[in-house]
N, C-alpha and C positions, 0 to 999 in steps of 0.2 A: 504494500500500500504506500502511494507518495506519503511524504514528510509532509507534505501543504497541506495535507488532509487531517480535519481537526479529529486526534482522536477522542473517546465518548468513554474512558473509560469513568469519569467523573460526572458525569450525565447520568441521573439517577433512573435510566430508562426500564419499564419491566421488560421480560424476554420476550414476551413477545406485545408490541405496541402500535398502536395507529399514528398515522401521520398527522393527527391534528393533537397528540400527545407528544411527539416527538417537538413540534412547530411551537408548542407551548413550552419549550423545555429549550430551545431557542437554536433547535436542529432545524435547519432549512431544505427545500426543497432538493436542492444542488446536493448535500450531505449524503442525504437518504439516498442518493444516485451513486452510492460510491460502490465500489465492487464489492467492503466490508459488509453492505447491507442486504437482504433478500427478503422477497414478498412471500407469503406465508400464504395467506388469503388477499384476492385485492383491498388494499387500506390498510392493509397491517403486514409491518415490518418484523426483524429479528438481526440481530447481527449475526454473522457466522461464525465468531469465536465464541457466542455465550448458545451453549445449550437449550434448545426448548423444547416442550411437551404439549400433548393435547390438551393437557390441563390449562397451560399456560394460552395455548390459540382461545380456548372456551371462555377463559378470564378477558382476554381482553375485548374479546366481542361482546362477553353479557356486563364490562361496567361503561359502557354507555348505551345499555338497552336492558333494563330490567325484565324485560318482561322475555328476553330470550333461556330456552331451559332446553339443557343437555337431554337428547333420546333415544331411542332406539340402542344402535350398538355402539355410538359414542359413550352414552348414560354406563350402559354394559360395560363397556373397557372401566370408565370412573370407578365403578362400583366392583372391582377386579370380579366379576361373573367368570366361571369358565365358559370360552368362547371357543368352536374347533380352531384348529390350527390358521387355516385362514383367515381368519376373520378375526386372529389372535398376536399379531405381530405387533402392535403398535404397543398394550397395555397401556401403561398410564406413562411410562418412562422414556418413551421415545419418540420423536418430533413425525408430524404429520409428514403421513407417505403414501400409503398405495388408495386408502380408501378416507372417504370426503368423509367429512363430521356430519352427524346428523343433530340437528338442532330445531327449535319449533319455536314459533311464536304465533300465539292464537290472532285473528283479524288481520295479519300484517298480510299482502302478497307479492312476498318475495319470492325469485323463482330462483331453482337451482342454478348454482353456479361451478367452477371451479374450486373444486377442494369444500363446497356445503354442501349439502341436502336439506332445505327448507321444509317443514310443514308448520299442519298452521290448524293444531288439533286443539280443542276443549280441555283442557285439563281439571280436574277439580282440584283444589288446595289442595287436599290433603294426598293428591297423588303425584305433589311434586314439593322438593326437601329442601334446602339450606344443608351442604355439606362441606365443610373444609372452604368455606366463601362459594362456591359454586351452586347454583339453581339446576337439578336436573329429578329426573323421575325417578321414585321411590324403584327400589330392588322390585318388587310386584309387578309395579306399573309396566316397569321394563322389562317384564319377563312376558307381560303379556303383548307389548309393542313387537319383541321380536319373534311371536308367532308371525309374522309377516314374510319373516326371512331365513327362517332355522327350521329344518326338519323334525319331524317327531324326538326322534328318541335326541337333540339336542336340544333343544325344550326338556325332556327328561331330565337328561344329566345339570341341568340349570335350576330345576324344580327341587330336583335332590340336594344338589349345594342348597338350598334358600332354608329347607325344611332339617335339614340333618341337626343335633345335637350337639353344641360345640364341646369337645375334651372340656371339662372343668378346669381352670389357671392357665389352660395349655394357650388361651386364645383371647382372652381379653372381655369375655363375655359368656355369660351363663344360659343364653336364652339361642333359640333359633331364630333366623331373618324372619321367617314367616313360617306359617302352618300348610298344609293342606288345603284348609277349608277356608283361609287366606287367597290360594291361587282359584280354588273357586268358586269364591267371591269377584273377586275382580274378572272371570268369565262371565259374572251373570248378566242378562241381556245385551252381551257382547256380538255383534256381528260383523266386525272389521275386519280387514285380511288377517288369513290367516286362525281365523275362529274354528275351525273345526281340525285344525293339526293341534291346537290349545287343549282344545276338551278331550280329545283321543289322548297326550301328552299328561294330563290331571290324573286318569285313570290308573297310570302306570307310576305316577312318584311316590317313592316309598320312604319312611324316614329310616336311616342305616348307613346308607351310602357315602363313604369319606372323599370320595376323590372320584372324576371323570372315569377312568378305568375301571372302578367297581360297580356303579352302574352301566356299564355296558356290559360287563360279567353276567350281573344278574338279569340284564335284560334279555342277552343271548340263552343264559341256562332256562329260563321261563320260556323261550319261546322255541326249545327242545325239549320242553314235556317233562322237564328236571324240578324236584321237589324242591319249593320255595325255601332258602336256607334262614337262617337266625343271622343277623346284619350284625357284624361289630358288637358281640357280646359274648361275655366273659365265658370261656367252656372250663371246664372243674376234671381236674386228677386226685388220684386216694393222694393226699397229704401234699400236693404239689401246686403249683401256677401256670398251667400249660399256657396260660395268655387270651388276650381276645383275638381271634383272629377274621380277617374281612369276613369272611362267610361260612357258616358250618351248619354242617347234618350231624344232631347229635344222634339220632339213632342209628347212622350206620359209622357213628367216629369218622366222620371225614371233615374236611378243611380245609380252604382256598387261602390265601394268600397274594395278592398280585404284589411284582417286585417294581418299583417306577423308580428312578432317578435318584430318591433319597436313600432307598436302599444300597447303592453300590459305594458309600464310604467304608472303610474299613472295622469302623468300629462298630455300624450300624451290621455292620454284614457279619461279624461275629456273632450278635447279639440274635438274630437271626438264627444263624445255623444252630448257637446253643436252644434255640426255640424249639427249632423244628426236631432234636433230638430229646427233648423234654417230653415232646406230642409222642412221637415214635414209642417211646421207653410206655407210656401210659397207653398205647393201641388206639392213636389216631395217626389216618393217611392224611399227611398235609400234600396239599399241591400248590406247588408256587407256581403263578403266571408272568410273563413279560409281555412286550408292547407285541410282542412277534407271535400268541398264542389270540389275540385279540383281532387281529386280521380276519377280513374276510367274514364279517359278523360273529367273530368270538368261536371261529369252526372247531380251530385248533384245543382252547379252552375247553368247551364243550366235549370234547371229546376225552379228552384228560381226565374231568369231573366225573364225566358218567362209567368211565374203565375204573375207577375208585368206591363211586356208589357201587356199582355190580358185583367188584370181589368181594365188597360186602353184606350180597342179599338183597340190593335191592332192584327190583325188573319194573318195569312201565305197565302201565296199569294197560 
């Protein structure tokens, strides 16, 4: 960057900012032309040495428009929802890329642009929050907007997070996002896109589920005719701790496990194996899954589970 070019590091600019903030800040037009600078959204700037986020583009466009609120799968990223992998890259931590924000503001007609997606829906108070300064739709709300765009059984696994039980101390909160009869609630005289993958998606969330991978487990073994197991709850050995394990059949002593990323530390993967010799020693089959048994609607899983129910005893009705 030339020397002539005033630099901003003493310019109390946010990361990401509009041109009639910058111009108030006594950064002129000519400035904001410099190569250090880049358009984010048209009217709003960012410098290229300072980092920014979605959070940061959603900040600077809702403080000079109240009535703008984060939705659909922007709202989803804010509220770190799990999103599939597509639709999962940006999170809350990394600057606007592949896919345009979704944002609403009721009466206004704004039409899409580059890098928004405008609507201009009804909201009732109470289905939109004050978070961390941001205005955007409650976890529910949001769950129900992106029946628009998410398939069944990902609507599931989002239902599941919302409903699941948090570990006590382990998380910061003692209570679930919402209930069951919370997700349908906010179905009720719903007929906006996406209403009838919603109410098919209601049917099937169940509260147990820790993580994206376990409900695709049990969704896959339910939909192979495989007896509904006990979700993340404690199983018992004479005089021992065999552990909670993601999913079990205690009448036939069997056990699933799936292994995701946090398991391949060292310490954790001990803690493990002495687990699964704990179970052994007490006459349970543990079966560990990875992301590679999940393929293919859970085939290879499925087929694991059910060679374990069988050696012991049990057959399809």
């Amino acid at each position: 960057m030339s020397s002539r070019i005033r630099p901003l590091d003493d310019v109390p600019l946010a990361p990401v900012f509009t041109t009639g903030e910058a111009h108030a800040l006594g950064v002129g037009p000519q400035r904001l032309r410099a190569p250090d600078i880049l358009t984010v959204v048209r009217g709003f700037r960012a410098r290229r040495d300072v980092p920014y986020t979605v959070r940061d583009v959603v900040a600077a466009l809702q403080r000079g428009r109240p009535t703008i609120v984060a939705c659909g799968l922007t709202a989803a990223h804010l509220w770190g929802l799990p999103l599939p992998p597509d639709q999962g890259r940006r999170g809350d931590r990394s600057p606007l890329r592949e896919e345009a924000l979704e944002l609403n503001e009721a009466g206004s007609h704004r039409r899409p642009r580059p890098g928004i997606i405008w609507h201009h829906r009804e909201y009732a108070p109470a289905q939109v929050v004050l978070r961390t300064g941001l205005r955007l739709t409650t976890r529910v709300t949001t769950w129900r907007d992106l029946g628009a765009v998410l398939p069944v059984d990902h609507l599931v696994i989002i239902g599941d997070h919302l409903v699941r039980v948090p570990r006590p101390g382990l998380e910061g909160r003692d209570e679930p996002y919402a209930t069951v009869e919370d997700l349908r609630a906010v179905l009720r005289d719903w007929s906006g896109r996406g209403a009838r993958a919603l109410r098919d998606a209601v049917e099937l969330i169940r509260v147990g589920s820790d993580s994206p991978a376990e409900t695709r487990l049990r969704l896959a073994c339910a939909r192979a005719g495989l007896p509904p197991p006990r979700r993340n709850e404690r199983i018992h050995g004479d005089g021992v701790d065999p552990g909670v394990p993601d999913s079990s059949w205690d009448e036939w002593r069997v056990c699933a496990e799936h292994e995701g990323p946090s398991h391949l530390t060292p310490g954790q993967l001990e803690r493990d194996i002495e687990r699964g010799e704990r179970r052994r020693r007490h006459g349970w089959i543990e079966v560990r899954t990875t992301a590679r048994d999940l393929r293919a609607g859970g085939a290879r899983a499925v087929h694991r589970i059910t060679e374990a129910l069988r050696s012991r005893g049990w057959s399809p009705r």
